[in-house]
C-alpha positions as CSV (number, residue, x, y, z in Angstrom):
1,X,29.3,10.8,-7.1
2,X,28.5,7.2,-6.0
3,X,25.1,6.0,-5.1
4,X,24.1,5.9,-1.3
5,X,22.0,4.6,1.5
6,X,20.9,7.2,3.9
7,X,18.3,5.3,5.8
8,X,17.2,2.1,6.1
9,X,12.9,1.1,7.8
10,X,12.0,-1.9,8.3
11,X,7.6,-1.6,7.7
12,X,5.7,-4.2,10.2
13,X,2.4,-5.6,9.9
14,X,0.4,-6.7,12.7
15,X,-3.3,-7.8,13.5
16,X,-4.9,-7.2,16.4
17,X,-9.2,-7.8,17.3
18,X,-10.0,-4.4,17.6
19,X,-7.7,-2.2,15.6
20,X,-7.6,-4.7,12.5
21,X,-4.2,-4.7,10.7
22,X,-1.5,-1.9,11.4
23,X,1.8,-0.8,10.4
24,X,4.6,0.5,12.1
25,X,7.7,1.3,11.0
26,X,11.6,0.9,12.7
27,X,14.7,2.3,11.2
28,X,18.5,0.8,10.9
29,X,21.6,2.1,10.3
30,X,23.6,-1.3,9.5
31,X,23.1,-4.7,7.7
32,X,23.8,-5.9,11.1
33,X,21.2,-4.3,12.7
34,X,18.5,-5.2,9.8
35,X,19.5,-9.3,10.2
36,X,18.8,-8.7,13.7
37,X,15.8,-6.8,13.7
38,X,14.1,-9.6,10.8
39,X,15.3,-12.5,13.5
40,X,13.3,-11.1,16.6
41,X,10.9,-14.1,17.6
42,X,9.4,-12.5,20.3
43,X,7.8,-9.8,18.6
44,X,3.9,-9.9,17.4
45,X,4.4,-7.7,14.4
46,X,5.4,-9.6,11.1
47,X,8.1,-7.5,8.5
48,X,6.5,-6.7,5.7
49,X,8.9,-4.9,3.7
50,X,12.4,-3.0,4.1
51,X,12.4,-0.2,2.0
52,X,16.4,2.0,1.3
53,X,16.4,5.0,1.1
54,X,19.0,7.7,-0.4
55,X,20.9,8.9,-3.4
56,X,21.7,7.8,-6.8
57,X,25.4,8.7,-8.8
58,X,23.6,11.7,-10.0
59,X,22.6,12.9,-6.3
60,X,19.0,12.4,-7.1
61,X,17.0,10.6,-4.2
62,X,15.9,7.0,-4.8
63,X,13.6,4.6,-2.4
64,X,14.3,0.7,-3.3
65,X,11.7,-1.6,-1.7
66,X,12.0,-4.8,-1.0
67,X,9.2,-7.6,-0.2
68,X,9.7,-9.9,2.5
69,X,9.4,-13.4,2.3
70,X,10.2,-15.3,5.6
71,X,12.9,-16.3,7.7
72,X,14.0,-19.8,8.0
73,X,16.4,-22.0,9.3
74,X,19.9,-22.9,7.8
75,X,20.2,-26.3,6.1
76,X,20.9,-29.2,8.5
């Protein structure tokens, strides 16, 4: 059996004055979808992490996590 993805979060951190820092969480269901969702300018919360979730070769689950750095600009 070959490994598999079946979901996909994207974890966001944001601060606020009275509620301190929060997280909230938004799934995807593409690559697509997670390039866009990373690119949004206009929203307050910051990703934090996207974390994979689903099934290796043996059928056993698995969670991959990764760390998110930033977003920048292609060369010019």
């Amino acid at each position: 059996m070959p490994a598999s993805v079946e979901r996909g979060t994207i974890v966001y951190r944001e601060w606020g004055e009275k509620r301190g820092l929060t997280e909230s969480e938004e799934g995807f269901a593409s690559i697509d979808e997670l390039f866009a969702l990373c690119l949004r300018v206009d929203d307050p919360r910051l990703v934090d992490r996207i974390v994979l979730s689903g099934l290796d070769g043996d059928g056993e689950p698995r969670t991959v996590t990764f760390a998110f750095q930033a977003v920048s600009k292609g060369r010019e």
